[in-house]
PDB file of N, CA, C and O in Angstrom:
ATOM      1  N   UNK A   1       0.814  -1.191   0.000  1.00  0.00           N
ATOM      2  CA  UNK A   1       0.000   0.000   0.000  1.00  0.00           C
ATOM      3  C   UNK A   1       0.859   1.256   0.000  1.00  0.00           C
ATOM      4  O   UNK A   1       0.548   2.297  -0.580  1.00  0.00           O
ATOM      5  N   UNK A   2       1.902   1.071   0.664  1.00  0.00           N
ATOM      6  CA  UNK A   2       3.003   2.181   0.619  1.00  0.00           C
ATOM      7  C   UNK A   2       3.571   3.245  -0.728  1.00  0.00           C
ATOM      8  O   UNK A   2       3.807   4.453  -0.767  1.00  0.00           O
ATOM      9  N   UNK A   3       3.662   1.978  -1.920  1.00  0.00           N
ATOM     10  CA  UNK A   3       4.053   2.325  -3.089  1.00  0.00           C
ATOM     11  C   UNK A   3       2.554   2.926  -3.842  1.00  0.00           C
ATOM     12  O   UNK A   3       2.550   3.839  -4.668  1.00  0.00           O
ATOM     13  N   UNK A   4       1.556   2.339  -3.452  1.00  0.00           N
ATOM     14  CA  UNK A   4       0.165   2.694  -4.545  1.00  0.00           C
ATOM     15  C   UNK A   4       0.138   4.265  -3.502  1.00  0.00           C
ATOM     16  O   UNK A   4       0.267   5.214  -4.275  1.00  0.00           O
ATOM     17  N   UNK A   5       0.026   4.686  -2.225  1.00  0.00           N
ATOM     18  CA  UNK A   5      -0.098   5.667  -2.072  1.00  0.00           C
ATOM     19  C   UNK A   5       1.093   6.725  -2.201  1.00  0.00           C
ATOM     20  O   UNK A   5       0.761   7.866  -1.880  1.00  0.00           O
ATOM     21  N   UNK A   6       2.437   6.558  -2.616  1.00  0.00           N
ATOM     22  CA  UNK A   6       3.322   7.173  -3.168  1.00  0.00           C
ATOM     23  C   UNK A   6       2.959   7.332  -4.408  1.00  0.00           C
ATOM     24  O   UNK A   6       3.759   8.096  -4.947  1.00  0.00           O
ATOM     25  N   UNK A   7       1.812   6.844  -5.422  1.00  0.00           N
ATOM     26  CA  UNK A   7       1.750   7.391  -6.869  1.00  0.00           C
ATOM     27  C   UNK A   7       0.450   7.741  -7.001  1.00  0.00           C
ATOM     28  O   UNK A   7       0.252   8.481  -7.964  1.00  0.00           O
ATOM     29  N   UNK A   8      -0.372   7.500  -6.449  1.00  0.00           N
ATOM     30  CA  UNK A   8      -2.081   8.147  -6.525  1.00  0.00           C
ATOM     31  C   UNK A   8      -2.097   8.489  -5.009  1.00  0.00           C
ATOM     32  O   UNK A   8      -2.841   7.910  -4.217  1.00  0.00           O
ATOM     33  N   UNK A   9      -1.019   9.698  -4.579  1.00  0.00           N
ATOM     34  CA  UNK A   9      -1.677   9.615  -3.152  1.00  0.00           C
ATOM     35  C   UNK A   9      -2.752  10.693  -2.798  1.00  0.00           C
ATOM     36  O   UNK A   9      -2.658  11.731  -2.142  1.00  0.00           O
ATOM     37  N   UNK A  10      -3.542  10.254  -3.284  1.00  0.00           N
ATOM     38  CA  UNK A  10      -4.764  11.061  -2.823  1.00  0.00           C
ATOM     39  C   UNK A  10      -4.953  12.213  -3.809  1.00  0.00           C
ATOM     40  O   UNK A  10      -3.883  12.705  -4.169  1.00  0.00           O
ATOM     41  N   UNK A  11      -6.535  13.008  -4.567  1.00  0.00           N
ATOM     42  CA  UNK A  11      -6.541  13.720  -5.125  1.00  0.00           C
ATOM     43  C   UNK A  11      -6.562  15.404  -4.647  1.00  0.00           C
ATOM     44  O   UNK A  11      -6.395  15.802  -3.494  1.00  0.00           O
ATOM     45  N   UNK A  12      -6.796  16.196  -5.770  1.00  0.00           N
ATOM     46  CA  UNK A  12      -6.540  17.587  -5.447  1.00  0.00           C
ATOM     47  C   UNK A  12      -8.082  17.852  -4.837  1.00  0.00           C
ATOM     48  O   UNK A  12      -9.125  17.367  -5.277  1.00  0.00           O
ATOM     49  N   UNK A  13      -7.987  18.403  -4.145  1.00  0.00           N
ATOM     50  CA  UNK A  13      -9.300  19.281  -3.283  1.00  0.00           C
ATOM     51  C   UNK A  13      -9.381  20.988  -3.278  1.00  0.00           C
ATOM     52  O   UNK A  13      -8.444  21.786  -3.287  1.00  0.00           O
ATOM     53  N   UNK A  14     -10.535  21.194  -3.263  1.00  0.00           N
ATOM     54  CA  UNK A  14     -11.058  22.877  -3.566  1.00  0.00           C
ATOM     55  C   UNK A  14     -10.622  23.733  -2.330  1.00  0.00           C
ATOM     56  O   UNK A  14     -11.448  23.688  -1.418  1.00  0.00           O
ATOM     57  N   UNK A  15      -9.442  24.554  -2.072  1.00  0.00           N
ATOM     58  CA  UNK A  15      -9.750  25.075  -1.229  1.00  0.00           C
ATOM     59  C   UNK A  15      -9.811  26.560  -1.093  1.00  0.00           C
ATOM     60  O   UNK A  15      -9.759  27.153  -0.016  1.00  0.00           O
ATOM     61  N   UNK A  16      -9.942  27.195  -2.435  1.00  0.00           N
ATOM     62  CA  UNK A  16     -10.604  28.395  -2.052  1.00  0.00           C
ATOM     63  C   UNK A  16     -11.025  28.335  -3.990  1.00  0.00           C
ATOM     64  O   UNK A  16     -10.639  27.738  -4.995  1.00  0.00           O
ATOM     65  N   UNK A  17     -12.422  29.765  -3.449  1.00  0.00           N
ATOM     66  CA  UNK A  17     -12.384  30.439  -5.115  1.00  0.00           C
ATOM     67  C   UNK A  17     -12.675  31.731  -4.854  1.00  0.00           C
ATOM     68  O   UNK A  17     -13.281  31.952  -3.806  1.00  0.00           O
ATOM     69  N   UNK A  18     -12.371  32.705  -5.604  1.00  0.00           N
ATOM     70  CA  UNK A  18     -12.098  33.802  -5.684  1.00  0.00           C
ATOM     71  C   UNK A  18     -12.261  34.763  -7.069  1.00  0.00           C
ATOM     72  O   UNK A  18     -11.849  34.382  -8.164  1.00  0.00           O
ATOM     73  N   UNK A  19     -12.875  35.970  -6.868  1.00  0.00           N
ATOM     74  CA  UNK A  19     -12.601  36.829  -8.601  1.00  0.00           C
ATOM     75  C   UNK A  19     -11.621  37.058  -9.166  1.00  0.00           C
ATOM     76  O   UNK A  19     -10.851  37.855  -8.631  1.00  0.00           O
ATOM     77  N   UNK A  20     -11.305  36.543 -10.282  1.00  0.00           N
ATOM     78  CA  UNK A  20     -10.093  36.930 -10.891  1.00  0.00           C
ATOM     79  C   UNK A  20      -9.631  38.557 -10.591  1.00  0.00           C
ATOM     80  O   UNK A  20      -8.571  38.994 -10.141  1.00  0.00           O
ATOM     81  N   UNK A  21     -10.586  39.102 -10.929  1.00  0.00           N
ATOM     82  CA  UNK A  21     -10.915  40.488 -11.138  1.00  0.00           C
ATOM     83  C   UNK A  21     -10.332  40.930  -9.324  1.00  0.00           C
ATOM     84  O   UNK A  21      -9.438  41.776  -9.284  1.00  0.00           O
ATOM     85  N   UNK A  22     -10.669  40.554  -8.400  1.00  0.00           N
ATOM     86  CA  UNK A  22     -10.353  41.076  -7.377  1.00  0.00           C
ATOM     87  C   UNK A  22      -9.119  40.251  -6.624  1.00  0.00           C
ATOM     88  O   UNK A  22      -8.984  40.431  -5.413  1.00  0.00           O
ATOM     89  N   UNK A  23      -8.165  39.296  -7.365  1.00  0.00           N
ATOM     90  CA  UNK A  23      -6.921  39.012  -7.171  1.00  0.00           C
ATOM     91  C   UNK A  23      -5.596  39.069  -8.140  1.00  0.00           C
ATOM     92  O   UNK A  23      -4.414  38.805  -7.923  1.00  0.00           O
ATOM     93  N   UNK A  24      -6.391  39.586  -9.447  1.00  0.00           N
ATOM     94  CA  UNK A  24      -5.511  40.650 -10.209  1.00  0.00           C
ATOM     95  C   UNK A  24      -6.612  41.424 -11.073  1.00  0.00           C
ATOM     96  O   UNK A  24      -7.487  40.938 -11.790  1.00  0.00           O
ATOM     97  N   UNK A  25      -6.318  42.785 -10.801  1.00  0.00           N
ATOM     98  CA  UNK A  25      -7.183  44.019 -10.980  1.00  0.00           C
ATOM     99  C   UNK A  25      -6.341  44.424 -12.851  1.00  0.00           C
ATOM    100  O   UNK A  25      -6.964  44.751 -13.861  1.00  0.00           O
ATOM    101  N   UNK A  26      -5.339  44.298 -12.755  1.00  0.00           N
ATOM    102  CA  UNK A  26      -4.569  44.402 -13.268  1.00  0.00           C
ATOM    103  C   UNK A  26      -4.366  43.882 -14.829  1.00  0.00           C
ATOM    104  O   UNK A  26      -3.519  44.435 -15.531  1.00  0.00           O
ATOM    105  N   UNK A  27      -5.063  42.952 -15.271  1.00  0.00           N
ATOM    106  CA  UNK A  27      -5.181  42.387 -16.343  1.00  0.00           C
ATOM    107  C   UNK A  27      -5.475  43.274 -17.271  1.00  0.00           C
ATOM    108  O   UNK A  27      -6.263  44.098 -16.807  1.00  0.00           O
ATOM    109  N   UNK A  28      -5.074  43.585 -18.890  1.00  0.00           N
ATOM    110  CA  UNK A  28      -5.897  44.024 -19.512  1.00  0.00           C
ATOM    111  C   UNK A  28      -6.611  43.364 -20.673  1.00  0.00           C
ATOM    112  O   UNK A  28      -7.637  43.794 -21.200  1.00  0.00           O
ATOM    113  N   UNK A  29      -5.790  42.004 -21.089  1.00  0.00           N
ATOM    114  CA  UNK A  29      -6.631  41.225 -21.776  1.00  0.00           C
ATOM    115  C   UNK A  29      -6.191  39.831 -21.179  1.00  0.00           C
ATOM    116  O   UNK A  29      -5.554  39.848 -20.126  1.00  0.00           O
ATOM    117  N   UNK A  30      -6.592  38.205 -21.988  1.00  0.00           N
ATOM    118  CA  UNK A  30      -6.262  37.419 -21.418  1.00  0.00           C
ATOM    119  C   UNK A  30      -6.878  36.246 -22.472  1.00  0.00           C
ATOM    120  O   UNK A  30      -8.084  36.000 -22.471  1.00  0.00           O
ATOM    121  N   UNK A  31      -5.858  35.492 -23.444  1.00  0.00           N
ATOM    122  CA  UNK A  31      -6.120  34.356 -24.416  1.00  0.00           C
ATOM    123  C   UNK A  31      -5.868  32.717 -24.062  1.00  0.00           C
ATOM    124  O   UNK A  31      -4.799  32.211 -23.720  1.00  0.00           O
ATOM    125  N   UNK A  32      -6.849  32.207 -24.201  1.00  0.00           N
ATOM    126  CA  UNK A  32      -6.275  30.627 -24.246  1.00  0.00           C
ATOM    127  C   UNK A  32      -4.945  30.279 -24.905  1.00  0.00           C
ATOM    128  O   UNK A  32      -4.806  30.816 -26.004  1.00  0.00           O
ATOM    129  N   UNK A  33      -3.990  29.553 -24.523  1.00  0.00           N
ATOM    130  CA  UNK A  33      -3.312  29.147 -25.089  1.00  0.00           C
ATOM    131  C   UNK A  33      -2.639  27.738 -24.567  1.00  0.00           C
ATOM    132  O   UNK A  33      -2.830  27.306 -23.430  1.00  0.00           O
ATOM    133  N   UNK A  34      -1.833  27.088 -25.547  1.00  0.00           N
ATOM    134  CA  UNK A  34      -1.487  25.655 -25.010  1.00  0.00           C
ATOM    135  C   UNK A  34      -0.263  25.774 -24.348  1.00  0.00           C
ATOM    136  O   UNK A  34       0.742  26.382 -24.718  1.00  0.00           O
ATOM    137  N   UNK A  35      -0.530  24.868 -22.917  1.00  0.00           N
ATOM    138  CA  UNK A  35       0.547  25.288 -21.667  1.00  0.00           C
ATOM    139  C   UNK A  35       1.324  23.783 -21.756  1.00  0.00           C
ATOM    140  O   UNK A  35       0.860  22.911 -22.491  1.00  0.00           O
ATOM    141  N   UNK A  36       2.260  23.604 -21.136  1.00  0.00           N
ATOM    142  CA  UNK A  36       2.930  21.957 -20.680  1.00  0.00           C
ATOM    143  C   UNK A  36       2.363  21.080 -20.304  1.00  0.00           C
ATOM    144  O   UNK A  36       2.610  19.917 -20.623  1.00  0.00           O
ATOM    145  N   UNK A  37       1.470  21.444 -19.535  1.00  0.00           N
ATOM    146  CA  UNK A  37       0.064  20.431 -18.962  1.00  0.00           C
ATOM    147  C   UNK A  37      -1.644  20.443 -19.621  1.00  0.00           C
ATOM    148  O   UNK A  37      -2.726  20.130 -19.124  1.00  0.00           O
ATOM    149  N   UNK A  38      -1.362  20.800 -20.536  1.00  0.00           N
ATOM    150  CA  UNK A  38      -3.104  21.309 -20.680  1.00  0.00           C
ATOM    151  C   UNK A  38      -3.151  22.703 -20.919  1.00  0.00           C
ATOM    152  O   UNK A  38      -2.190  23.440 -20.700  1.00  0.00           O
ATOM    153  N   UNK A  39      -4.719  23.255 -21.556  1.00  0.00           N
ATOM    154  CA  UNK A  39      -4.682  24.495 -21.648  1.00  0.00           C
ATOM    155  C   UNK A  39      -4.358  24.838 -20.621  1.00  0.00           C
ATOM    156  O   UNK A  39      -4.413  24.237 -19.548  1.00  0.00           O
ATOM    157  N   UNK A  40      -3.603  26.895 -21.120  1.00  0.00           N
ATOM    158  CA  UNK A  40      -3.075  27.727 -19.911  1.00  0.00           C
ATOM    159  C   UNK A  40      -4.212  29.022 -20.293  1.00  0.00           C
ATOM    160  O   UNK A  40      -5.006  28.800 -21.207  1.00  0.00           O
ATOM    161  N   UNK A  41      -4.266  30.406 -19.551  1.00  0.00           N
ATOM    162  CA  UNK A  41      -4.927  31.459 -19.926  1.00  0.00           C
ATOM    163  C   UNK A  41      -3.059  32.459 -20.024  1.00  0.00           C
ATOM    164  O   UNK A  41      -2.108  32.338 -19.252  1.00  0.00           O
ATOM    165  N   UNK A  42      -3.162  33.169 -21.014  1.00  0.00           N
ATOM    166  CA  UNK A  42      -1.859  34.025 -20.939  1.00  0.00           C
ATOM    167  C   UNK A  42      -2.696  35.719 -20.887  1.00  0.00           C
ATOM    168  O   UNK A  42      -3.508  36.200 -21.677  1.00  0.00           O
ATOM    169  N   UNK A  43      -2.212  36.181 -19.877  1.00  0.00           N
ATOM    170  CA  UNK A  43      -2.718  37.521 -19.417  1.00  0.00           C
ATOM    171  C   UNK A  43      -1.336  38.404 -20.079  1.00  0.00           C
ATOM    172  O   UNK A  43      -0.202  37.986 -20.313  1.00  0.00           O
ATOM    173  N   UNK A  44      -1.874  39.662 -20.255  1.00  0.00           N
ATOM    174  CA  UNK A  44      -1.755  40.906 -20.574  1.00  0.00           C
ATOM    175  C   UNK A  44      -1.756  41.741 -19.273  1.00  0.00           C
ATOM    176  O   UNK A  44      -2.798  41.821 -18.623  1.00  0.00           O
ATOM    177  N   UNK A  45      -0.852  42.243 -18.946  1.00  0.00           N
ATOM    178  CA  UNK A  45      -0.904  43.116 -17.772  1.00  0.00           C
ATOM    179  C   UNK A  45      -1.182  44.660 -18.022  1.00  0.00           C
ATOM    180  O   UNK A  45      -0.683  45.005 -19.093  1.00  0.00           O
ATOM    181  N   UNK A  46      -1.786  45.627 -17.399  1.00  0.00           N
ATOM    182  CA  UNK A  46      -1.930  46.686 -17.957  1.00  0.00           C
ATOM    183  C   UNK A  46      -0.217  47.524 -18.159  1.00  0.00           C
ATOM    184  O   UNK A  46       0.164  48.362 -18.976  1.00  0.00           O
ATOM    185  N   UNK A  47       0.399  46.930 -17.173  1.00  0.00           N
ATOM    186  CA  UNK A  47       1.952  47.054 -17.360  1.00  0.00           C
ATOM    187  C   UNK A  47       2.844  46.538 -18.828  1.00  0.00           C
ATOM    188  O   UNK A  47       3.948  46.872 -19.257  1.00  0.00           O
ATOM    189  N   UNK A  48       2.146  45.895 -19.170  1.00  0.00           N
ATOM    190  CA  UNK A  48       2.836  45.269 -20.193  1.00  0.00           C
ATOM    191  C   UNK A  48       3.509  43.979 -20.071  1.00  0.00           C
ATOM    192  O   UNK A  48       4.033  43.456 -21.054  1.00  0.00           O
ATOM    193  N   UNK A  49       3.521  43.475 -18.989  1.00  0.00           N
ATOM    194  CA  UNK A  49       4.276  42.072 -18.454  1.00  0.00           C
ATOM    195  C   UNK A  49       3.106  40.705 -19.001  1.00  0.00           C
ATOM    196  O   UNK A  49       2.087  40.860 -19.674  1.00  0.00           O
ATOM    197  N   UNK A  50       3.371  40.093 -18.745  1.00  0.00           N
ATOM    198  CA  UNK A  50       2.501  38.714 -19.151  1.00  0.00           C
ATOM    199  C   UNK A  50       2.636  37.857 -18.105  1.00  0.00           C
ATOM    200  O   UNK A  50       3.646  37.828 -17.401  1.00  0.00           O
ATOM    201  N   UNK A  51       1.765  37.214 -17.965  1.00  0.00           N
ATOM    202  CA  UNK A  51       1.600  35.583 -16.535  1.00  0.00           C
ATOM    203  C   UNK A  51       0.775  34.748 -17.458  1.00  0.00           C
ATOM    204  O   UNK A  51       0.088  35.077 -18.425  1.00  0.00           O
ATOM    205  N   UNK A  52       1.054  33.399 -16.831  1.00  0.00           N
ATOM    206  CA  UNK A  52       0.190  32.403 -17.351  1.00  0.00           C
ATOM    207  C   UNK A  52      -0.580  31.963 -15.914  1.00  0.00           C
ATOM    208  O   UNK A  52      -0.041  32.191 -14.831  1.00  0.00           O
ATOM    209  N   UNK A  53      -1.804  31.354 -16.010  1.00  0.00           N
ATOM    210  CA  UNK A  53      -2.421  30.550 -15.056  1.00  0.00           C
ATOM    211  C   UNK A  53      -2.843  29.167 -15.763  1.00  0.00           C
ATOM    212  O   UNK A  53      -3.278  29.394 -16.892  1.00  0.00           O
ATOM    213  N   UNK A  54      -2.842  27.925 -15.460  1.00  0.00           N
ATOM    214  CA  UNK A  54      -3.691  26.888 -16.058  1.00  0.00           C
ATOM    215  C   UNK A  54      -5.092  27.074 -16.091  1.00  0.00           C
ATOM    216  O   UNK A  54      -5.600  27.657 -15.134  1.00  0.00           O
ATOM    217  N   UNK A  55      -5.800  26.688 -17.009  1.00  0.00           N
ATOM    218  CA  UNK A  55      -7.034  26.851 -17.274  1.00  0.00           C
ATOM    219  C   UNK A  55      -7.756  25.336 -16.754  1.00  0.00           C
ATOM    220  O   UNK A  55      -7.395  24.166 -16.878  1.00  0.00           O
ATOM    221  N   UNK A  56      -8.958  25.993 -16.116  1.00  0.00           N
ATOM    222  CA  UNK A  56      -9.968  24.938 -14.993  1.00  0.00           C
ATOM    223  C   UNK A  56      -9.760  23.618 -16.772  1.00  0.00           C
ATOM    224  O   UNK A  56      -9.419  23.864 -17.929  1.00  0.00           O
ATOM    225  N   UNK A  57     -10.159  22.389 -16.096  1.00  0.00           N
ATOM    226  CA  UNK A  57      -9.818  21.411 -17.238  1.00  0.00           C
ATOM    227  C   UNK A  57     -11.533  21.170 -17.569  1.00  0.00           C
ATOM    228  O   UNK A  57     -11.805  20.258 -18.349  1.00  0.00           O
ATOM    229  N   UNK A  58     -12.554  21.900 -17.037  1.00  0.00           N
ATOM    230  CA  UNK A  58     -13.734  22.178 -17.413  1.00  0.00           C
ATOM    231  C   UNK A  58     -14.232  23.139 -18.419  1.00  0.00           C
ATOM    232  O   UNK A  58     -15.401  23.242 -18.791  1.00  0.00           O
ATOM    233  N   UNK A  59     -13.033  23.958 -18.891  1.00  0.00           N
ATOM    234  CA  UNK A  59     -13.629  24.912 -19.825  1.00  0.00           C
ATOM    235  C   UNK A  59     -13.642  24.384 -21.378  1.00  0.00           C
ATOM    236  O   UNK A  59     -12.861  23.732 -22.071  1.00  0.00           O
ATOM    237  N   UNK A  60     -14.821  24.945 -21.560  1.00  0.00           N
ATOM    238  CA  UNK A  60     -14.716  24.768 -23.170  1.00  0.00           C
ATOM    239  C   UNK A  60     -14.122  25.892 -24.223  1.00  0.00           C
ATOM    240  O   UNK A  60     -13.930  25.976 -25.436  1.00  0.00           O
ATOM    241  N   UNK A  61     -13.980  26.539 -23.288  1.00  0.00           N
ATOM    242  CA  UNK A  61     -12.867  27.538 -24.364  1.00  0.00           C
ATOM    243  C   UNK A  61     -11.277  26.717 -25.231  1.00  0.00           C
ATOM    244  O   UNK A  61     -10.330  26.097 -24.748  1.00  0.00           O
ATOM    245  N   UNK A  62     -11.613  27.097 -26.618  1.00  0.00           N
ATOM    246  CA  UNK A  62     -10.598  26.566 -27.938  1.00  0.00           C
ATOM    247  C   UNK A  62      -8.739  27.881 -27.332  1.00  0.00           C
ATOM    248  O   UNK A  62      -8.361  28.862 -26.693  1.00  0.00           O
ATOM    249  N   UNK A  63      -8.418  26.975 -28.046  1.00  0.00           N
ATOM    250  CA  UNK A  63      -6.604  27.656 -28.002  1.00  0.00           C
ATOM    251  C   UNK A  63      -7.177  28.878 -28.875  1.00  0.00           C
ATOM    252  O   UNK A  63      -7.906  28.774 -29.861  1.00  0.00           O
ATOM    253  N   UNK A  64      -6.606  30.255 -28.200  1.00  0.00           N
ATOM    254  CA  UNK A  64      -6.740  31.053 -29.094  1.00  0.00           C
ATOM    255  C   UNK A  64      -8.234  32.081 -28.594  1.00  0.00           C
ATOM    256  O   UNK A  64      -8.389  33.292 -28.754  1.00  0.00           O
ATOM    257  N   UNK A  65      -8.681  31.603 -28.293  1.00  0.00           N
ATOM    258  CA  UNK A  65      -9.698  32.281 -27.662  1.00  0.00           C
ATOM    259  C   UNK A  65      -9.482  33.341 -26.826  1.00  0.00           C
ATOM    260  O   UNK A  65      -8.384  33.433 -26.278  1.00  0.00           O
ATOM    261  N   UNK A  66     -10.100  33.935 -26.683  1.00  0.00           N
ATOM    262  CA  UNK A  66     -10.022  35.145 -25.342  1.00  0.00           C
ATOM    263  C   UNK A  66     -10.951  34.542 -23.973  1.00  0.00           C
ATOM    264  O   UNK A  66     -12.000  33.915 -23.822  1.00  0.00           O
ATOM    265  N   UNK A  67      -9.819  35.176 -23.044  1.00  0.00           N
ATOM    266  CA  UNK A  67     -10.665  34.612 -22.044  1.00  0.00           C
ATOM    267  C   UNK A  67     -11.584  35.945 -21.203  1.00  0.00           C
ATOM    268  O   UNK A  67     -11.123  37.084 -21.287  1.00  0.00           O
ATOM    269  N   UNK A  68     -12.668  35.743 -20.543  1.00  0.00           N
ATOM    270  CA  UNK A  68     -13.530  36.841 -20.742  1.00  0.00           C
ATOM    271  C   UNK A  68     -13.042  36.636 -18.841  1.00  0.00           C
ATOM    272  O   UNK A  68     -13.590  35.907 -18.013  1.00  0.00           O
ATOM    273  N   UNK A  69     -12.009  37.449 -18.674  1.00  0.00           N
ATOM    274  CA  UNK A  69     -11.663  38.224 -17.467  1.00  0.00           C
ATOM    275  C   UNK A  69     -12.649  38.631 -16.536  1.00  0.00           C
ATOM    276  O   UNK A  69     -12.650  38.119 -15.417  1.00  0.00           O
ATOM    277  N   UNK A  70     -13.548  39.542 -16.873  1.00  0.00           N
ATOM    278  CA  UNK A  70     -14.505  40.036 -16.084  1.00  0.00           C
ATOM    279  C   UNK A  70     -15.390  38.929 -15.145  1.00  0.00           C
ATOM    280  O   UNK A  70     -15.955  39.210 -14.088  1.00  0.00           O
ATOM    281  N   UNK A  71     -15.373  38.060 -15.574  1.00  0.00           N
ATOM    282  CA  UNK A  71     -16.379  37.408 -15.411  1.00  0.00           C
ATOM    283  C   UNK A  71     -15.526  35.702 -14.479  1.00  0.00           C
ATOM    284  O   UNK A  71     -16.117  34.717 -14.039  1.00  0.00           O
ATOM    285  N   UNK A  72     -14.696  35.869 -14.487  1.00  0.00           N
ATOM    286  CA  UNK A  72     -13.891  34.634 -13.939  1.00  0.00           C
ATOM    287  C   UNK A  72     -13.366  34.571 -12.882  1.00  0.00           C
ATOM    288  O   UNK A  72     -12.834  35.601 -12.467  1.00  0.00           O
ATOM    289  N   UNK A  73     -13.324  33.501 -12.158  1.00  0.00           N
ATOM    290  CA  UNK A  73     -12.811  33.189 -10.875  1.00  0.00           C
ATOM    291  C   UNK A  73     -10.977  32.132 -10.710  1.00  0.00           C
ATOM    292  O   UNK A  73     -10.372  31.211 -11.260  1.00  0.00           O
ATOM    293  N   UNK A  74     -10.891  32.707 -10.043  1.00  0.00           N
ATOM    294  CA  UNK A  74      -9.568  31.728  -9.610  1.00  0.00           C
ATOM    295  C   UNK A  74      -9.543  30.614  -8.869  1.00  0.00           C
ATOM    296  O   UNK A  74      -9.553  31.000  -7.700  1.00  0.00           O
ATOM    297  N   UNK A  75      -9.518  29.547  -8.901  1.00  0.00           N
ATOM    298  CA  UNK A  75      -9.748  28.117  -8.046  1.00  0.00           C
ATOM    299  C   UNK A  75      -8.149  27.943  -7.292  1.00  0.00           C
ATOM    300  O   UNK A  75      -7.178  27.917  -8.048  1.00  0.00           O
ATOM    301  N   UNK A  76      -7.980  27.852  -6.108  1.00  0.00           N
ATOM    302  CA  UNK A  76      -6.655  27.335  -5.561  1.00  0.00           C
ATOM    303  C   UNK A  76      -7.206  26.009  -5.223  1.00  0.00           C
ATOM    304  O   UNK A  76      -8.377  25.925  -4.853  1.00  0.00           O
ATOM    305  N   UNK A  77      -6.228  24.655  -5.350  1.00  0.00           N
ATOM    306  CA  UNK A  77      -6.675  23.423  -4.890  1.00  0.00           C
ATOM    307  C   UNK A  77      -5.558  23.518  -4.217  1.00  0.00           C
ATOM    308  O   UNK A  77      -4.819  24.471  -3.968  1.00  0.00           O
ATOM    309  N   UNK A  78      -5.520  21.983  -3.855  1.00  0.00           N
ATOM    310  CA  UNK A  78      -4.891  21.802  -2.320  1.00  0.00           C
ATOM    311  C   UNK A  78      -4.561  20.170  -2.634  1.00  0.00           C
ATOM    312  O   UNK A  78      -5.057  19.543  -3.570  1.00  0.00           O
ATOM    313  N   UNK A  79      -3.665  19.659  -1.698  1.00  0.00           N
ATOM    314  CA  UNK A  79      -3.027  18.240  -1.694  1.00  0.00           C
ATOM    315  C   UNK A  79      -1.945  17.994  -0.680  1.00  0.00           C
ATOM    316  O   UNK A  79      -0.771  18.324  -0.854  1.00  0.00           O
ATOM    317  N   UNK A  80      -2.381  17.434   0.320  1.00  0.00           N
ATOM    318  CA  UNK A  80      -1.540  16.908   1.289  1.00  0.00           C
ATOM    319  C   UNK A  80      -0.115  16.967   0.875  1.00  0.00           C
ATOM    320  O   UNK A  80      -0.098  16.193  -0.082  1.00  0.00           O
ATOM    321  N   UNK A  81       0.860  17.337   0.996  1.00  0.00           N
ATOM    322  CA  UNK A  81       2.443  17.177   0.595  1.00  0.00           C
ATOM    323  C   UNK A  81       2.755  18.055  -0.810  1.00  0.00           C
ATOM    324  O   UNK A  81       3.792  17.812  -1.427  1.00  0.00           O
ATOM    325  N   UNK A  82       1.969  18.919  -1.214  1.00  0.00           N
ATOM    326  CA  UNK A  82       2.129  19.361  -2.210  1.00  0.00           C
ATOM    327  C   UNK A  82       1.916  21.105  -2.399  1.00  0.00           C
ATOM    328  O   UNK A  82       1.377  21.631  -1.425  1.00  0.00           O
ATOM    329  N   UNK A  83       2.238  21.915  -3.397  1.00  0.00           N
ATOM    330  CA  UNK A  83       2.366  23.248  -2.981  1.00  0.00           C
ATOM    331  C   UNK A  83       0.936  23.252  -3.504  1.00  0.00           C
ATOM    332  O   UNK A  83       0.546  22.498  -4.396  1.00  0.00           O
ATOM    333  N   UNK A  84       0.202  24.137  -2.896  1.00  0.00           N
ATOM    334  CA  UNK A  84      -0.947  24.884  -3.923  1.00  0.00           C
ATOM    335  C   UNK A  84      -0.663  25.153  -5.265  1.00  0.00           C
ATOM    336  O   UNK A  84       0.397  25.648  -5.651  1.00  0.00           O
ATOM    337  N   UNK A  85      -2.223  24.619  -6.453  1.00  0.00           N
ATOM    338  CA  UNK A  85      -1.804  25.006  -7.738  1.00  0.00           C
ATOM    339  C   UNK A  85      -3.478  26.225  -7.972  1.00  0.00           C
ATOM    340  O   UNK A  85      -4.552  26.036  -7.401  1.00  0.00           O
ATOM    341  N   UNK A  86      -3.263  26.997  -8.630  1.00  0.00           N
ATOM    342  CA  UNK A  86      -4.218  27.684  -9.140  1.00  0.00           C
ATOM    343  C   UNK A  86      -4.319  27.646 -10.421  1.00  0.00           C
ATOM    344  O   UNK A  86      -3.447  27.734 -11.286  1.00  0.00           O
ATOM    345  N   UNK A  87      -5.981  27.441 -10.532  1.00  0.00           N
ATOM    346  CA  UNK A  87      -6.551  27.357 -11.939  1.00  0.00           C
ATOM    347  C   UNK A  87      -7.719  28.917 -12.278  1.00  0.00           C
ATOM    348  O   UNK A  87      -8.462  29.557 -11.534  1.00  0.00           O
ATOM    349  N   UNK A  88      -7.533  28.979 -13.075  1.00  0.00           N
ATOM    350  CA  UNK A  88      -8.943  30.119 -13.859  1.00  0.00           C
ATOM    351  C   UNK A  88      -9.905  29.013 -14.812  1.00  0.00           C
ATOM    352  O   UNK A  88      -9.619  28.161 -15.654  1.00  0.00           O
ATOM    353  N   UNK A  89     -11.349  29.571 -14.130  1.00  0.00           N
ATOM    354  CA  UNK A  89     -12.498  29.018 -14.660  1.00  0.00           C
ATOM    355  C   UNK A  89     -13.824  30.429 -14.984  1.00  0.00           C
ATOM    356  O   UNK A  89     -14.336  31.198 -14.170  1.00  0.00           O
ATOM    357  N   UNK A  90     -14.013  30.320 -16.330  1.00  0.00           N
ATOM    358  CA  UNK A  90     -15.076  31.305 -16.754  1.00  0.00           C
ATOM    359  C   UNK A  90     -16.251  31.172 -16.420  1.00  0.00           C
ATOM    360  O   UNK A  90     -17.093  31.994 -16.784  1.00  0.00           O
TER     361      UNK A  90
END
C-alpha cells in the first residue's frame, strides 16, 4: 500500500475560489493558449508584463480564444504534501 499511495496519493481538493478580477485588478486582456500540462490562460498586464495561469480542465474555451476576465474566478486546490496550484475558470 506504501508504493500505490506514493503514486495516486490522494486527489486535489477545492480550497478556495475567488474573482479573478479582485486578485488581479490588473489584467488588460487574457487568451487561451497551449501550456505543458493542458490548456493555460496568458494575461496581458496593464503594465505590459505577461503571466500564465492553467485553465480549470472544465472549460470549453478553444486555443486562441479570449478569455472573458470580467467574469472569472480563480480556483486554488490543495493536496496533502504538495504546494498549492491555481486554476482560472469562466
Amino acid at each position: 500500500m506504501g508504493l500505490f499511495a506514493k503514486l495516486y496519493g490522494g486527489s486535489w481538493s477545492l480550497k478556495s475560489t475567488e474573482k479573478l478580477s479582485a486578485v488581479e485588478p490588473n489584467i488588460k486582456s487574457a487568451v487561451v493558449t497551449e501550456g505543458k500540462f493542458g490548456k493555460q490562460v496568458c494575461c496581458t498586464m496593464v503594465s505590459g508584463e505577461t503571466g500564465y495561469v492553467s485553465l480549470s480542465r472544465d472549460s470549453k474555451l478553444e486555443i486562441g480564444e479570449e478569455f472573458p476576465v470580467a467574469n472569472a474566478s480563480v480556483q486554488t486546490l490543495t493536496k496533502s504534501g504538495e504546494a498549492d496550484i491555481l486554476r482560472v475558470i469562466e
